[in-house]
C-alpha positions as a printed Julia matrix, in Angstrom:
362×3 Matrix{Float64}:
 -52.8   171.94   -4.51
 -55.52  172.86   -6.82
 -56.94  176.33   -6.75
 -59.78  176.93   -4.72
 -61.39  178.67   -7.43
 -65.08  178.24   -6.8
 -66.78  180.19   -3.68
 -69.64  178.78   -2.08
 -70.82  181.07    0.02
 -74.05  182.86   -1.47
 -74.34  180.45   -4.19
 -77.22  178.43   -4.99
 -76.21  174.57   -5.46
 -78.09  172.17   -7.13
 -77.92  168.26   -4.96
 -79.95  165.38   -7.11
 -80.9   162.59   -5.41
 -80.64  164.54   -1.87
 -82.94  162.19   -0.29
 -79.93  159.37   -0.64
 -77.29  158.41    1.77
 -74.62  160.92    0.44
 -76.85  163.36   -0.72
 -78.79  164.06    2.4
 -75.69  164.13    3.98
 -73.93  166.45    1.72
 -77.1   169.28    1.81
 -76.63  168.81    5.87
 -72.62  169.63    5.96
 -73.75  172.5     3.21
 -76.49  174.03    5.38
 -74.69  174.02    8.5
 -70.84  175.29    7.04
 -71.67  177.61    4.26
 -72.73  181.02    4.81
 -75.53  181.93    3.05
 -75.71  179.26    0.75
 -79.32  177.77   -0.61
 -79.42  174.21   -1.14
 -82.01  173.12   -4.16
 -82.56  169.31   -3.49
 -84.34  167.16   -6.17
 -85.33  163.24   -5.52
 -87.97  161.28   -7.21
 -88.09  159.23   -3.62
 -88.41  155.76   -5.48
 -88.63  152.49   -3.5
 -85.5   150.63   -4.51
 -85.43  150.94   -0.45
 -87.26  151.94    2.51
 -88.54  155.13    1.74
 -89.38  155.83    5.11
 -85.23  156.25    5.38
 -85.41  158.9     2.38
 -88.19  160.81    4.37
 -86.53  160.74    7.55
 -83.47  162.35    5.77
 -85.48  164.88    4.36
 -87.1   165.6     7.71
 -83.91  166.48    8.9
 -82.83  168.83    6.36
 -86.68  170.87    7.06
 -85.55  171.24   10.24
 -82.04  172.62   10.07
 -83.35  174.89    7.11
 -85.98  175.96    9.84
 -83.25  176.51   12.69
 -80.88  178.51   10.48
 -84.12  180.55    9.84
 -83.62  180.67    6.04
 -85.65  179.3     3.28
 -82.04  177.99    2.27
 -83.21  174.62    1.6
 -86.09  173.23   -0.87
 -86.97  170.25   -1.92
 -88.92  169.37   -5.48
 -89.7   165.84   -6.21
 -89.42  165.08   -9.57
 -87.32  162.26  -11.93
 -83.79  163.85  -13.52
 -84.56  161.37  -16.8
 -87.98  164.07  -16.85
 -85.67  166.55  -19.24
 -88.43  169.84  -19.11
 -88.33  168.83  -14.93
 -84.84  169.52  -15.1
 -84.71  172.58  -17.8
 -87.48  174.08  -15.42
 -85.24  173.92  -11.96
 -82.16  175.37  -14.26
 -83.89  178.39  -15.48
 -85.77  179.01  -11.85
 -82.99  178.84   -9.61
 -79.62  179.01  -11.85
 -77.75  176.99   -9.79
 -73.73  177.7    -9.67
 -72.71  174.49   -8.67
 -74.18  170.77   -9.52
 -73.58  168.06   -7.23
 -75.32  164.78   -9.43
 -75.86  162.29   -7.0
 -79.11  160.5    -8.2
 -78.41  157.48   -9.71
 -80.13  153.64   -9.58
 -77.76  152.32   -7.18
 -76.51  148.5    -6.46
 -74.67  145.59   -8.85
 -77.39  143.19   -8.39
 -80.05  145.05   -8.98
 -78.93  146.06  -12.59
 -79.02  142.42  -13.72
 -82.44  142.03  -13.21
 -83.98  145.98  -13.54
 -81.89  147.04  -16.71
 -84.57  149.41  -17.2
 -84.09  151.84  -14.43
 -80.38  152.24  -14.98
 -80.17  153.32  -18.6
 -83.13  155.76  -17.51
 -81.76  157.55  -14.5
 -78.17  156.5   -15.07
 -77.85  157.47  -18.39
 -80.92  159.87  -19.35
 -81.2   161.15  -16.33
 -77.37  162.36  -16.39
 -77.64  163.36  -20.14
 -80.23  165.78  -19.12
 -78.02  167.36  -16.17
 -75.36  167.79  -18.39
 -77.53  169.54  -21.61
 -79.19  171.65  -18.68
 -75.45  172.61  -17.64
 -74.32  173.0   -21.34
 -77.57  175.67  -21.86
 -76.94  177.53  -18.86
 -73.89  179.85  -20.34
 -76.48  180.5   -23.51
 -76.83  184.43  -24.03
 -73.29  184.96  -22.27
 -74.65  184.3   -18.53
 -72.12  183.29  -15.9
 -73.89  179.6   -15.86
 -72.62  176.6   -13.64
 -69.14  176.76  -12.37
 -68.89  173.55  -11.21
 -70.37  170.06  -12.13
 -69.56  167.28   -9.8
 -70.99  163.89   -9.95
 -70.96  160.58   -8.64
 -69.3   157.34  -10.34
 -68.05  154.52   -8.56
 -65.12  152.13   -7.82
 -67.35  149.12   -9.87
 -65.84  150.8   -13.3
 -62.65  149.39  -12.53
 -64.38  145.94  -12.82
 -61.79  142.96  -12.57
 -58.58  145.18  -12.91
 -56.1   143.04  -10.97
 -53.62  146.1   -10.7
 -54.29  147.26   -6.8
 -54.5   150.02   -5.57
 -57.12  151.07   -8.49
 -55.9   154.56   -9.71
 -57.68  157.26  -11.91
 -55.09  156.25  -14.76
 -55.44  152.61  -15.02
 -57.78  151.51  -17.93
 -61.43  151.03  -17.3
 -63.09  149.31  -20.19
 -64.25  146.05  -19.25
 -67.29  146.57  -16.67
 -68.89  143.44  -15.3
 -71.98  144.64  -14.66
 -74.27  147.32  -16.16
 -73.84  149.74  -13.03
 -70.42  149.84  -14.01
 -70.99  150.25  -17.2
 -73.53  153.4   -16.75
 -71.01  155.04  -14.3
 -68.1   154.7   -16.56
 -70.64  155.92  -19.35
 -71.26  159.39  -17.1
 -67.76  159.84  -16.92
 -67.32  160.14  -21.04
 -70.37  161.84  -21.35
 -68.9   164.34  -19.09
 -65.24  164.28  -20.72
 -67.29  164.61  -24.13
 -69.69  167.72  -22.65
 -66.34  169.49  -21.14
 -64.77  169.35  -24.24
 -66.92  170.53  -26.57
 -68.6   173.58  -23.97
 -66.27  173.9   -21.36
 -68.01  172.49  -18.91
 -65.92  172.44  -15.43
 -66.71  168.73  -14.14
 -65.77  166.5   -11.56
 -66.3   162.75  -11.04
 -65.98  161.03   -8.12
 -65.79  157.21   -7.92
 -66.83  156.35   -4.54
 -65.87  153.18   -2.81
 -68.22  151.23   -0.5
 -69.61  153.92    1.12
 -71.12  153.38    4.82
 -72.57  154.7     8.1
 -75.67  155.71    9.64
 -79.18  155.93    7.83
 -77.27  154.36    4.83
 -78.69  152.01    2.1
 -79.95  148.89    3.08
 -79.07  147.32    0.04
 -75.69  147.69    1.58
 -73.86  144.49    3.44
 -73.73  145.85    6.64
 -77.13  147.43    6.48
 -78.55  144.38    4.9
 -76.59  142.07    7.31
 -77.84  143.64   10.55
 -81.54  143.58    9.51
 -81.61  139.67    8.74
 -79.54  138.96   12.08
 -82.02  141.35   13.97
 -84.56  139.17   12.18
 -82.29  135.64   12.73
 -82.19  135.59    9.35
 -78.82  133.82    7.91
 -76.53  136.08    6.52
 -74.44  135.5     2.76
 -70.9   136.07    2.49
 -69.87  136.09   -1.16
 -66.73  134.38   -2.43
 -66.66  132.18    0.43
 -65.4   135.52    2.69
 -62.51  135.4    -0.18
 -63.07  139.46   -0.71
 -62.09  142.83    0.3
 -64.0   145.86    0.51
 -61.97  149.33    0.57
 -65.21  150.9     3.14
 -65.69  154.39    3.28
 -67.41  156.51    6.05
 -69.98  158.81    4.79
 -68.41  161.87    6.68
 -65.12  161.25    4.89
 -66.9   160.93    1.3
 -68.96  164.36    1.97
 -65.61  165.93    3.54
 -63.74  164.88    0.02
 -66.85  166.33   -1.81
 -67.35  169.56   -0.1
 -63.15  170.15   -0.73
 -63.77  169.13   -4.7
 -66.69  171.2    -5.52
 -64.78  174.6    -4.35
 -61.73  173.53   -6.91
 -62.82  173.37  -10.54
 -61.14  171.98  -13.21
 -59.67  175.13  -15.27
 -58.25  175.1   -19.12
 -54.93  174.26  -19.49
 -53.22  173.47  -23.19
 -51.25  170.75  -23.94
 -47.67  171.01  -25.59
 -48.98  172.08  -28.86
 -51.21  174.97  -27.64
 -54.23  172.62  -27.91
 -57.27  173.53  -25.23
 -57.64  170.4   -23.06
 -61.32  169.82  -21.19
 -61.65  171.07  -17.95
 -62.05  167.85  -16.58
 -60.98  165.33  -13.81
 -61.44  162.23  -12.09
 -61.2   161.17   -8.47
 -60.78  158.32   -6.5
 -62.76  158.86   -2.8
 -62.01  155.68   -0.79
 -60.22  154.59    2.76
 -57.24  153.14    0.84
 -57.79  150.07    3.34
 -59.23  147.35    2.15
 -61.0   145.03    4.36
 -61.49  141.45    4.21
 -65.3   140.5     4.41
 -65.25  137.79    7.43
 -62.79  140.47    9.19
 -65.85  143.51    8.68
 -68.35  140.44    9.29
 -66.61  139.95   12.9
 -66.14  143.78   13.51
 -69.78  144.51   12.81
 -71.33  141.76   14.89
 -68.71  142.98   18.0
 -70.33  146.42   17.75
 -73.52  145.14   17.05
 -73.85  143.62   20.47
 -72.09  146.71   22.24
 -74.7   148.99   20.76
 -77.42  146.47   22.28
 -78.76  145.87   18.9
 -78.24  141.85   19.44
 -78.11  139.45   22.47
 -74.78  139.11   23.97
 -74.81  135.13   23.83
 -75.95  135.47   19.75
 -74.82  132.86   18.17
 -73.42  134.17   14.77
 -71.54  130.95   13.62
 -75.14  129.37   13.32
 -76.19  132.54   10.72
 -73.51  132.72    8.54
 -73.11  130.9     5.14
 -69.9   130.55    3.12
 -71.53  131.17   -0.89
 -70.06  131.54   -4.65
 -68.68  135.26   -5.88
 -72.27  136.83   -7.41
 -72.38  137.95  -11.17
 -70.87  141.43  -11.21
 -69.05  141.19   -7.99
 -65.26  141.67   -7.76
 -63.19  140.2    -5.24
 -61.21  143.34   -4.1
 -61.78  147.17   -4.21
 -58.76  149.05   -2.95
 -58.62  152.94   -3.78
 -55.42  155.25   -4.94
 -56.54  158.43   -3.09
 -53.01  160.35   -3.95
 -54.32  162.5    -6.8
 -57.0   163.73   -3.87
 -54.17  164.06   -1.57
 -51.99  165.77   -3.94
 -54.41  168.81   -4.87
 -56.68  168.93   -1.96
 -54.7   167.92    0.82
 -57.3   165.35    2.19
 -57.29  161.64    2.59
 -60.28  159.83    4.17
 -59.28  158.06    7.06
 -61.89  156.53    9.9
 -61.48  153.01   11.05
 -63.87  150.67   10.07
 -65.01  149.61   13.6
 -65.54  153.9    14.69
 -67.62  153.9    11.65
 -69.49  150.51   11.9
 -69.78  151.77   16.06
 -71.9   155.06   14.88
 -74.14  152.77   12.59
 -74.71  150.52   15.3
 -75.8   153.33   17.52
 -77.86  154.89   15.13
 -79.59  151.32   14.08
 -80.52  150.81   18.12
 -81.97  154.36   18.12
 -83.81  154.88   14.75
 -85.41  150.72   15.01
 -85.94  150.79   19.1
């Protein structure tokens, strides 16, 4: 077990993109756990998706901040690759911890909108991590911890399963994966060279409810809502290692209060305080198996017709450029020094989304 070397209670933490799916999420568990804590959330609310879902997420965070009584949340919209937007939240609220979420999501999307991954992706991280770097100037205390998101698509077509935070990543197949595994030697670099305490987390298809359309299950329940007919990739040849949100904020909440330290190697040599960690289910699914799961609790929720006929909507297609056929996650470096393991069955999870679809569309 790591130690639990960062307190968050009293501390001002910085969430980017905290209008997303795991961001909004995160700033709620942070809200309602930690005593005393104030939660600075920053979102350019683009429309890669509905934005009404970003708003709604927001909404929710006003009004917890409002029940707890506390200005501990705020939110200031503004675009992390905007460096004097970021240098300006730094010096006004000093944040102790850094969770960077915000990020141009999606595979697909990269091939044809380069353009808004090397800006948020790659500026837009640059800037966190200069804004981190300048924090400690004139001896000040500065960030303690800097976690960030990257993503199970940087190990690309490794054929070694399950994917661990050791095996070699350096052959992306798409320019997501490319960006993500970009952040995660920019950070390694940044550590290094100013001591930066960072985290990365590579998340693996993370799910639930008021989650990304863009997403399968999302995307797949609007179009048979709509009796639209639905795509499954590789001919239903792939598997998908899904993650419930609740288990991805539960591993992040645990990793931001343990940050890496400086150790030396053999030779007395400072090594970065630095790490890497897988966040997945460590279950991979096959895609016609979560297909069948999500229609079943589709109908349960009341969200389809009974008597839908899904056989009708569903069409067998090629593997997509940038697509890979499996995602399976090692979680036992997470296990090891935080003693936690995501575990919720698919169906519980894809139940809850099915729920909250019924409710938030009725």
């Amino acid at each position: 077990m790591v130690d639990l070397n960062v307190d968050l209670n009293n501390k001002t933490v910085l969430v980017t993109g905290v209008a997303g799916f795991i961001g909004a999420n995160l700033a709620k568990r942070l809200l309602v756990e930690i005593t005393g804590v104030t939660v600075i959330g920053v979102d350019n609310l683009n429309d890669y998706y509905d934005v009404r879902l970003k708003e709604t997420r927001l909404f929710e965070l006003e009004r917890i901040s409002v029940q707890i009584g506390t200005s501990s949340f705020r939110f200031i919209k503004g675009n992390i690759a905007d460096k004097s937007f970021i240098e300006n939240i730094f010096s006004m609220y000093k944040p102790a911890v850094v969770v960077n979420l915000a990020a141009q999501a999606g595979v697909r999307y990269s091939i044809t909108n380069p353009d808004a991954y090397i800006e948020t992706n790659l500026i837009g991280f640059y800037n966190i991590l200069e804004a981190c770097r300048h924090s400690y100037d004139d001896e000040a205390r500065g960030v303690e911890h800097l976690v960030y998101a990257s993503s199970s698509s940087v190990y690309g077509s490794n054929e070694k399963v399950p994917y661990g935070v050791e095996d070699k990543v350096d052959n992306p197949v798409s320019l997501y994966a490319a960006t993500k595994k970009s952040n995660e030697l920019l950070a390694h670099a940044y550590s290094k060279l100013y001591g930066i305490p960072s985290t990365g987390l590579r998340f693996f298809t993370v799910y639930g409810p008021a989650g990304r359309p863009d997403m399968a299950y999302f995307g797949f329940t609007n179009k048979l809502k709509n009796g639209e007919k639905i795509q499954i990739f590789n001919y239903g040849n792939c598997e998908r290692d899904f993650t419930y949100v609740d288990d991805v904020v539960e591993g992040v909440i645990r990793v931001m209060q343990g940050a890496p330290e400086v150790k030396h190697d053999e030779n007395g040599v400072p090594l970065p305080p630095y790490r890497i960690y897988n966040i997945g289910n460590s279950h991979p699914e096959n895609l016609l198996d979560f297909v069948q799961i999500l229609q079943e609790e589709l109908v349960q929720a009341g969200v389809l017709d009974a008597d839908y006929d899904f056989e009708a909507y569903k069409v067998l297609v090629p593997m997509q450029p940038g697509d890979v056929s499996i995602t399976y996650a090692d979680t036992s470096d997470l296990e090891r020094d935080f003693g936690y393991r995501p575990n919720t069955k698919l169906r519980d999870g894809l139940r809850c989304f099915a729920e909250w679809y019924k409710e938030f569309y009725a």
